[in-house]
C-alpha positions in Angstrom: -12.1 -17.0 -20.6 -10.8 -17.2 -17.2 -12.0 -14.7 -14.2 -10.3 -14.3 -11.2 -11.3 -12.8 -8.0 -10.7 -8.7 -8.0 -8.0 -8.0 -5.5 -8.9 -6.0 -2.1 -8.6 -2.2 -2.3 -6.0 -2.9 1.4 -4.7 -6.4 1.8 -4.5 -7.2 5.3 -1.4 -7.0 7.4 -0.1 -10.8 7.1 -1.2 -11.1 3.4 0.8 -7.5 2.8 3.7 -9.0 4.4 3.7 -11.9 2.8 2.9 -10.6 -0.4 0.0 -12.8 -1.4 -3.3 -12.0 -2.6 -5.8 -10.9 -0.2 -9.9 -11.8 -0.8 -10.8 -8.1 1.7 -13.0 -10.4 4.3 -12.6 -10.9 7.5 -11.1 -12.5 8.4 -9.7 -13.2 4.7 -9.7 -16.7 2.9 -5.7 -16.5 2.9 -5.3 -15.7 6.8 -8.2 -18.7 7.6 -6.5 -21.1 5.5 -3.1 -20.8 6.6 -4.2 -20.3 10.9 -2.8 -16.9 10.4 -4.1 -13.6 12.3 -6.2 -11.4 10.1 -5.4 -7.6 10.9 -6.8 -5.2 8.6 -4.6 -2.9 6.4 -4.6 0.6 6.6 -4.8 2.8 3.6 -1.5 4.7 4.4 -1.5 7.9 2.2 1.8 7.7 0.6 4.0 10.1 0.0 4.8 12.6 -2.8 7.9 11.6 -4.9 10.9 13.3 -5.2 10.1 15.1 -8.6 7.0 17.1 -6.6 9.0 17.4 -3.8 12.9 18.6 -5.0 11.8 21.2 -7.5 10.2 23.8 -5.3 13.0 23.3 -2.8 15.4 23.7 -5.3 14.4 26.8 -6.1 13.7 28.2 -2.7 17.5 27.5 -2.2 18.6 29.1 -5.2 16.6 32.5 -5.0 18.4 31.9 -1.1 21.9 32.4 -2.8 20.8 35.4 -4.8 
């Protein structure tokens, strides 16, 4: 069976960018073996998607027209 390494919960800035797996240290293995800068990712909140959002504003508009 083969085990790989669990992926960091935020990948840091250059491995996000880059779009390579990030080890979570810091600096990470990635950023030390390639000489690149190792800034920490944020955890951003994302947002809602359109079917939470659209919905209530749909009918907001609609009682509007009435």
């Amino acid at each position: 069976m083969v085990t790989t390494n669990p992926r960091a919960a935020n990948a840091c800035e250059s491995c996000r960018r880059r779009k390579v797996k990030c080890s979570g240290d810091q600096p990470c293995r990635s950023c030390v073996r390639h000489n690149w800068e190792c800034v920490p990712g944020h955890a951003g909140r994302r947002k809602y998607s359109e079917a939470y959002v659209l919905p209530p504003l749909l009918s907001q508009t609609m009682r509007s027209f009435r």
